[in-house]
C-alpha positions in Angstrom: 0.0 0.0 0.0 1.8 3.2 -1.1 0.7 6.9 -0.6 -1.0 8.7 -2.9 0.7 10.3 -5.7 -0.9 13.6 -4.8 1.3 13.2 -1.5 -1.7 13.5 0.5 -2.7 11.4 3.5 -5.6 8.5 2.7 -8.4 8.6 4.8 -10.6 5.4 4.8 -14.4 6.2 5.6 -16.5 2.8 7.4 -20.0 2.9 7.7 -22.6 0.3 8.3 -25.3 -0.4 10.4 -25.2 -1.0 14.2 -24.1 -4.7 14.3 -23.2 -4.9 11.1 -19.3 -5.2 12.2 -17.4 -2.5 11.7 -16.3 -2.1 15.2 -14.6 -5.9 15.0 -13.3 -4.8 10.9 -11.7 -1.9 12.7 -10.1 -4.1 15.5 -8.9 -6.5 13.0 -7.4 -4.0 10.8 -5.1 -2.5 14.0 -3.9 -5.7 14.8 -2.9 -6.4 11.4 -1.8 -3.3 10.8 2.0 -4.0 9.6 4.2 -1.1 10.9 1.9 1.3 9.3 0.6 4.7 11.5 -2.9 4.3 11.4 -4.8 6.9 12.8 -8.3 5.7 14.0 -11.4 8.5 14.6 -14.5 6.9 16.5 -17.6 8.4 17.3 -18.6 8.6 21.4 -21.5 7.2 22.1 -23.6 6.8 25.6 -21.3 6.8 29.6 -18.1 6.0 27.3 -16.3 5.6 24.1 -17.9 2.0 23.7 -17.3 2.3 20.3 -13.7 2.5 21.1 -13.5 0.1 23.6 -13.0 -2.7 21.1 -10.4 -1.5 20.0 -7.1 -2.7 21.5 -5.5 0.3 24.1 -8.3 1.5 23.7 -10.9 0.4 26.4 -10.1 3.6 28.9 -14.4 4.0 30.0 -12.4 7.5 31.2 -11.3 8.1 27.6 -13.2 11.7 26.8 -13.6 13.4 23.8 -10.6 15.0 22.1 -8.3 12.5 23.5 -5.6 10.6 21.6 -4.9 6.9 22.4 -1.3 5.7 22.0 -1.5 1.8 20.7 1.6 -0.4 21.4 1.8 -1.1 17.9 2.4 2.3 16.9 -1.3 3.1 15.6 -3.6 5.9 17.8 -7.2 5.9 18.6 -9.0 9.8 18.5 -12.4 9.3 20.0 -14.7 12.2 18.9 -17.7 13.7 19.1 -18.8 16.7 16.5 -15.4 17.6 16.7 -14.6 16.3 13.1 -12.5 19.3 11.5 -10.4 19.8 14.5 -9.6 16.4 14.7 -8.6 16.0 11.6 -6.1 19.3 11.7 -4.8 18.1 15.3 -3.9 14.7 13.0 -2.1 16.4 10.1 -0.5 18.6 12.4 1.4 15.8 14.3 5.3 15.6 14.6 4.2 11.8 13.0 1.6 12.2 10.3 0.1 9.2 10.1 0.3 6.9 7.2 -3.7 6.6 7.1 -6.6 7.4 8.5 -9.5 5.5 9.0 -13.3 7.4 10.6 -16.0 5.4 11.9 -19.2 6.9 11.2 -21.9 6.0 13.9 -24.3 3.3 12.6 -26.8 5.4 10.9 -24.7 8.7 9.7 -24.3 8.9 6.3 -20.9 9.2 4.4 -22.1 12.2 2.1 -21.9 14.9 4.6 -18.4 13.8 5.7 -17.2 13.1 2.3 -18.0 16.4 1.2 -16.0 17.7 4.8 -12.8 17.0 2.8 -12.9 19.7 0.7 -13.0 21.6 3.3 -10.1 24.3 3.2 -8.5 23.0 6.0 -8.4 19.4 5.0 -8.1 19.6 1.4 -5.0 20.1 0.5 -3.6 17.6 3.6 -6.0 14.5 3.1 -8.0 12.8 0.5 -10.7 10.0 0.8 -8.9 6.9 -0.1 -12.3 5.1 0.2 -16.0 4.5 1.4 -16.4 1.2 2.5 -19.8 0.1 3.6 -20.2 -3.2 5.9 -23.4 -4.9 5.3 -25.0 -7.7 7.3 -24.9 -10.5 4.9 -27.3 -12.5 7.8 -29.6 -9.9 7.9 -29.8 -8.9 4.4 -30.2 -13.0 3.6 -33.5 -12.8 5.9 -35.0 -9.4 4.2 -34.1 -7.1 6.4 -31.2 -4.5 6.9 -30.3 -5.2 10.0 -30.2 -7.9 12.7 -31.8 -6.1 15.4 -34.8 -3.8 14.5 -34.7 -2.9 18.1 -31.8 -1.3 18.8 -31.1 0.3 15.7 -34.4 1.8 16.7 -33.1 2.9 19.8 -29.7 4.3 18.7 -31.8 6.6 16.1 -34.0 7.7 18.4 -31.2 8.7 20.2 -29.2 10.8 18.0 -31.0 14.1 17.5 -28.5 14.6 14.7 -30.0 11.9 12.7 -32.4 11.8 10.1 -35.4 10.8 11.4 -38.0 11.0 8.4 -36.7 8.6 6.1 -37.4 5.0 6.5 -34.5 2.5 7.2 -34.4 0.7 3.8 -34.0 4.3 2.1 -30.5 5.2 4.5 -29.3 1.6 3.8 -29.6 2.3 -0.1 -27.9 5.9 1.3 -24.8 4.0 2.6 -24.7 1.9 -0.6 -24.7 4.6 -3.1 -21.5 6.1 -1.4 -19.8 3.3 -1.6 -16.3 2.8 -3.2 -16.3 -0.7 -1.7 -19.2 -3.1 0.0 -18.3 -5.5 2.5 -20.5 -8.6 3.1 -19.4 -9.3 7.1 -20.7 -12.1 8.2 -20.9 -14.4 4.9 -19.7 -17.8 7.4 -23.7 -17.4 9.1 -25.0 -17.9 5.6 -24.5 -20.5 2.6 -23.4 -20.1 -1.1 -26.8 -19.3 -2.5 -27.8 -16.7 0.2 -24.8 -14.9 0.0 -25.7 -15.0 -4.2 -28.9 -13.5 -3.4 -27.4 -11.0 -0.8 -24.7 -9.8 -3.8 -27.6 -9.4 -5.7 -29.8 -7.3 -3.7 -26.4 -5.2 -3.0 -25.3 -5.1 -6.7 -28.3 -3.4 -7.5 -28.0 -0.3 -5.2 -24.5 0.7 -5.9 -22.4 2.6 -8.3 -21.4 1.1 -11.5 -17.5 -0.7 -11.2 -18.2 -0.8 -7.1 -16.1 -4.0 -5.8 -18.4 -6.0 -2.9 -16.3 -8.4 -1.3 -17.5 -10.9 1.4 -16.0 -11.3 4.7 -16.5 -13.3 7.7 -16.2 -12.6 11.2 -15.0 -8.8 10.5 -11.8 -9.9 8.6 -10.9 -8.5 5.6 -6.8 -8.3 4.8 -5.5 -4.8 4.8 -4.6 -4.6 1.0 -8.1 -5.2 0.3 -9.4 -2.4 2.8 -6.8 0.1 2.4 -5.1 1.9 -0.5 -7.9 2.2 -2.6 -7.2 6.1 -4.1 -10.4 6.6 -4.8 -10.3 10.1 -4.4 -14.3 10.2 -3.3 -14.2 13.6 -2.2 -13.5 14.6 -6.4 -16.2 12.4 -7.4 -19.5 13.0 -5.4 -21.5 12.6 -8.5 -23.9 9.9 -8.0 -23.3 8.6 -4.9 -26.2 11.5 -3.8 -28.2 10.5 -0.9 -32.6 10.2 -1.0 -32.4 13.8 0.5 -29.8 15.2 -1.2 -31.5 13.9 -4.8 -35.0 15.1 -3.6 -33.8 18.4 -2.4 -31.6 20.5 -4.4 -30.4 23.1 -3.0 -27.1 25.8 -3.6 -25.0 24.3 -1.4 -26.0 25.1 1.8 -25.8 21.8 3.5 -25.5 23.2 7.5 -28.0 25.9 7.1 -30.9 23.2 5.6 -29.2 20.8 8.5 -29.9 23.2 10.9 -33.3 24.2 9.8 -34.6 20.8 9.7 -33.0 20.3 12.9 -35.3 22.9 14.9 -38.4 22.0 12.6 -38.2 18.5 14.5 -36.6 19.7 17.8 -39.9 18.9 19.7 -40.3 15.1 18.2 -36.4 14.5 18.6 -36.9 15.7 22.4 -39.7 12.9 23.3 -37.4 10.4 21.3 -34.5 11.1 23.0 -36.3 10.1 26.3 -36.9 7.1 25.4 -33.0 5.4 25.0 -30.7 5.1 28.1 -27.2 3.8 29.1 -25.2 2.9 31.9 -22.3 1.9 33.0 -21.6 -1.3 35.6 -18.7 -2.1 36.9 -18.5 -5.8 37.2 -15.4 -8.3 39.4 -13.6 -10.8 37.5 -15.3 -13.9 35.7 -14.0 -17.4 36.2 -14.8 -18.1 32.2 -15.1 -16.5 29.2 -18.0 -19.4 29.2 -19.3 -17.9 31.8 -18.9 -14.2 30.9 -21.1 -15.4 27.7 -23.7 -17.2 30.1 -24.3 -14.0 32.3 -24.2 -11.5 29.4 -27.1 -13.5 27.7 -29.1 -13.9 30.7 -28.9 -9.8 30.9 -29.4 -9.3 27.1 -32.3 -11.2 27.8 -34.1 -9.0 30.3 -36.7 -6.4 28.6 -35.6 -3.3 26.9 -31.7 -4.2 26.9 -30.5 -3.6 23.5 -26.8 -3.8 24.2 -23.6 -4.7 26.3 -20.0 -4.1 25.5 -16.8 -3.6 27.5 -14.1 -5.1 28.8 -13.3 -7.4 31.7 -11.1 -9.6 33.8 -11.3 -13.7 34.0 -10.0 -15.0 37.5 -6.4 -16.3 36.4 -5.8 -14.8 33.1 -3.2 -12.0 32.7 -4.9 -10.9 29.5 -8.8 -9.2 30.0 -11.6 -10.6 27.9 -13.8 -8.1 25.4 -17.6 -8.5 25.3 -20.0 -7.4 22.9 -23.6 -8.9 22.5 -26.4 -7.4 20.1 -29.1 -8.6 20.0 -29.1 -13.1 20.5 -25.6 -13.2 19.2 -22.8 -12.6 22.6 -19.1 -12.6 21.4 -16.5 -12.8 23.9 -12.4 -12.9 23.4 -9.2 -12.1 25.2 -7.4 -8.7 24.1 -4.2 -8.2 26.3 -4.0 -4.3 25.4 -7.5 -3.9 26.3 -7.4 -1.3 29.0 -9.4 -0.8 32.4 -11.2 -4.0 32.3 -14.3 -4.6 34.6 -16.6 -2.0 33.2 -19.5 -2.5 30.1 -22.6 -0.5 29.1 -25.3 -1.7 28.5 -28.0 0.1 26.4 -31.1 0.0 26.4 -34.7 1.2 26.1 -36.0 4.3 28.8 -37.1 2.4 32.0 -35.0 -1.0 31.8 -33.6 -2.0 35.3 -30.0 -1.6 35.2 -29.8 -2.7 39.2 -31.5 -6.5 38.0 -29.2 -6.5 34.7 -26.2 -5.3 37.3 -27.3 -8.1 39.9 -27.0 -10.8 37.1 -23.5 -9.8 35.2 -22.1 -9.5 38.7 -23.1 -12.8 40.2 -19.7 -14.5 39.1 -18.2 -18.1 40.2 -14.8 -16.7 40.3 -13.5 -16.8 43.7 
């Protein structure tokens, strides 16, 4: 993977759905990473960074906004709120550019507005979009819907008061998909050869012309797939327009109309907003990652709990263990870099009982 020959630094855009597996694609990417600087910019989201805290170093449920996470293997982790402009200039402005940088969008931003941030004075002339990669739910997608659970992606966009709230779900999918300079089919192991057809198809139909979809399973795709793409996205915005954007031309005023249709729905994004909660529990050590799995489920299965993700300790290992469980599906593996283990939050909908979920994570059979 070389730079650019316009000497700029790449910057790789993911987006995808919550669940999809961008989170683990990210993780697997920094591991993997090769001796290259790889800057990494995640959205906050809830008590802490959770979106960062499965990343490796990166774990720190103290880790605010702003900050800069050095990783052993040379790569940082910015976690950021709005912030996106100064982030990027604090990045640039380094005594160590990195090599590349790769954003996180939160599950249900689009790309558009932050591909068009690029060209950006600032920015421009520093960094270019290497690529948009969108990570799909090949499970999902195989069963007709965009996403594996209806419930919390619910939840998260009631949440966001920043989000588009009008449109329906299958029209910011197709959003996503249109932006595209790559489409990543995560999870193709959870579905055979013929689904997976099926799911290429449906996918094939909603991107750009000469857009490469790959599939990949259990969030790994190699690095020289992923990165060093040059697509240059911010210099080609034609056609990857999203519903909005198509149906409402305007002179360029994104932020203005942003804002407008902000306050317009201030009063319905209020009520929603009230109905989507987090908090953080602080848990001992496990005795298993079995068990770990066992007690996560039992919570995931109380009403209104959408979410749980952290990091932890299991009685005898050196190395903590990372949790994430959406929806039936609980994942659970050791990450030795993972930092300030025994702390998760869990998410979930206005009026859930976080002292019961507490009660059953923290019932362990480690001594």
């Amino acid at each position: 993977m070389s730079t650019p020959a316009s000497g700029k630094i790449p910057a790789t855009i993911i987006t995808g759905f919550l669940g999809a597996g961008k989170t683990t694609l990210l993780s697997n990417l920094l591991r993997d990473a090769k001796g290259k600087r790889i800057a990494l910019i995640v959205n906050e989201f809830g008590d802490m960074g959770f979106d960062g805290s499965l990343v490796d170093g990166c774990a720190d449920p103290d880790c605010a906004a702003d900050d800069v996470v050095e990783l052993t293997n040379g790569c940082i982790c910015c976690t950021v709120a709005d912030d996106f402009l100064p982030t990027m200039e604090m990045l640039v402005s380094r005594d160590e550019a990195p090599d590349h940088i790769v954003i996180e969008t939160s599950g249900l931003a689009l790309p558009q507005p932050l591909v068009r941030a690029f060209s950006w004075p600032s920015v421009k002339t520093r960094v270019t979009v290497d690529a948009v990669v969108t990570v799909v739910d090949a499970a999902a997608v195989a069963e007709g819907r965009v996403v594996a659970d209806e419930a919390a992606l619910a939840a998260q966009r009631a949440a966001d008061e920043a989000l588009d709230h009008e449109s329906p779900v299958e029209e910011l999918f197709e959003d996503q998909l249109v932006c595209a300079d790559l489409v990543v089919l995560n999870k193709a192991d959870l579905v055979d050869a013929d689904a997976l057809a099926r799911v290429r198809e449906t996918v094939s139909a909603r991107v750009r012309p000469a857009v490469e979809i790959v599939a990949a399973e259990k969030g790994y795709l190699a690095g020289d797939v992923l990165l060093g793409r040059f697509s240059a996205s911010e210099e080609d915005m034609t056609g990857r327009e999203s519903h909005h954007e198509s149906h409402h031309h305007h002179d360029g005023h994104d932020h203005d109309d942003h804002d407008h249709d902000h306050d317009h729905h201030h009063h319905h994004h209020d009520h929603d907003h009230d109905e989507f909660e987090s908090h953080v529990v602080t848990l001992p050590a496990f005795a298993s990652l079995k068990e770990l799995e066992q007690r996560v489920a039992a919570a995931m299965a109380m009403p209104g709990v959408l979410r749980i993700k952290g990091a932890v300790e299991i009685a005898g290992k050196a190395a903590p263990a990372m949790v994430q469980a959406v929806g039936p599906r609980v994942e659970a593996w050791f990450a030795k870099d993972a930092r300030a283990p025994g702390r998760v939050v869990v998410i979930g909908l206005a009026g859930f009982d976080p002292i019961r979920i507490e009660g059953l994570l923290a019932r362990s059979e480690a001594a």
